[in-house]
N, C-alpha and C positions, 0 to 999 in steps of 0.2 A: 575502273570502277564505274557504274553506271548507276543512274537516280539522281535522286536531288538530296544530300546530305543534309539535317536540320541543322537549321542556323543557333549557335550557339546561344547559351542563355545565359546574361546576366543575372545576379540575385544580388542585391543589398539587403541591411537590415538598419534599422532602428527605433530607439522608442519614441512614441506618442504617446504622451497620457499613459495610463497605465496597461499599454498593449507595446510589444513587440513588433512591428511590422514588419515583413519579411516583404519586400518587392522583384516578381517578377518580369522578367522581358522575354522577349522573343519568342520560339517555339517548345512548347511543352507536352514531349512526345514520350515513347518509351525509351528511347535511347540516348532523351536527354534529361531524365527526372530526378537525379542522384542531386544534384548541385540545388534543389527546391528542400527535398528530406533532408538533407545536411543543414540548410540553413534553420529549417523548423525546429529539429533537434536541437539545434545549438540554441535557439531563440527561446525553446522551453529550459535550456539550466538559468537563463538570464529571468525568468516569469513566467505566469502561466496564462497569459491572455497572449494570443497569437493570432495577429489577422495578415494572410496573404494578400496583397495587392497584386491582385492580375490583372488591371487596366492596360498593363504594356506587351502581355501576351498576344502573339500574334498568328501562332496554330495550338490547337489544344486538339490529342487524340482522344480515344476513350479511355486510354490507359493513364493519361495527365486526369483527365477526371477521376477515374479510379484511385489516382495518388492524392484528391483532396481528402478523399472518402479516410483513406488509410492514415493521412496526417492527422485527422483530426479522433479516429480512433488512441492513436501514438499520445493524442497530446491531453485526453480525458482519462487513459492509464496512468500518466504523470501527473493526475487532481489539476491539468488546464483544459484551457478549447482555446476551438479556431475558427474562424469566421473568414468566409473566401467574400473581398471585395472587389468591384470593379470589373464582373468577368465580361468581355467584352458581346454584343449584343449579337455577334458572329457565331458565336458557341451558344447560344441561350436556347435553340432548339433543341440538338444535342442534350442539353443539362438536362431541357427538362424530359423529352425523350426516355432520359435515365431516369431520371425523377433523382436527380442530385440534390434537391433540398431537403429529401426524407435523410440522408444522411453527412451533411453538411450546410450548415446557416448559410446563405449567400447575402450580402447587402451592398446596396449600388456604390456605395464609397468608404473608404476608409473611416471616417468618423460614423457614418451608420454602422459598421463592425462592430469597432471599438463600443457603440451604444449598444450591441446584441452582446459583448462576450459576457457571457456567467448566466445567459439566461434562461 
């Protein structure tokens, strides 16, 4: 097999204050996005303030950006939201290239999230 396979992604979760934090690591590709959706899903039966921590992401394609867009749809169906913190300063061409904050709140740290969800 030939390429460079993405490097596996951990995902934890817990609560802060009254937000779910879902934290990601390492590469957030197309072929590695299910283990991000699965954790949001589950974080919206537990609440409906939902902020990703991607400070620890370390490749983000367009398609991982295209999955904040889609999480945060998922999670405004369910009467929550989601606020993407910490995206790192490596991706912030890209986002805004997309113009990612027309359809997803971005804020530099987990506590500024937490301060945007419901707004």
């Amino acid at each position: 097999m030939s390429g460079v396979e993405p490097v596996p992604r951990e995902v934890r979760r817990h609560t802060e204050g009254p937000a779910i934090v879902v934290e990601a690591e390492g590469d957030l590709v197309v072929t590695s996005e299910t283990a991000l959706a699965e954790a949001v899903e589950e974080a919206l039966e537990e609440g409906n303030g939902v902020v990703v921590d991607a400070s620890g992401l370390t490749h983000v394609d367009t398609a991982g950006l295209a999955l904040f867009v889609h999480l945060r749809a998922r999670c405004a169906e369910k009467g929550g939201d989601l606020v993407v913190a910490g995206l790192p300063d490596t991706f912030s061409d890209i986002a805004d290239h997309l113009r990612l904050e027309r359809g997803v709140p971005l804020a530099e740290d987990v506590g500024s999230a937490i301060d945007r969800l419901g707004r």
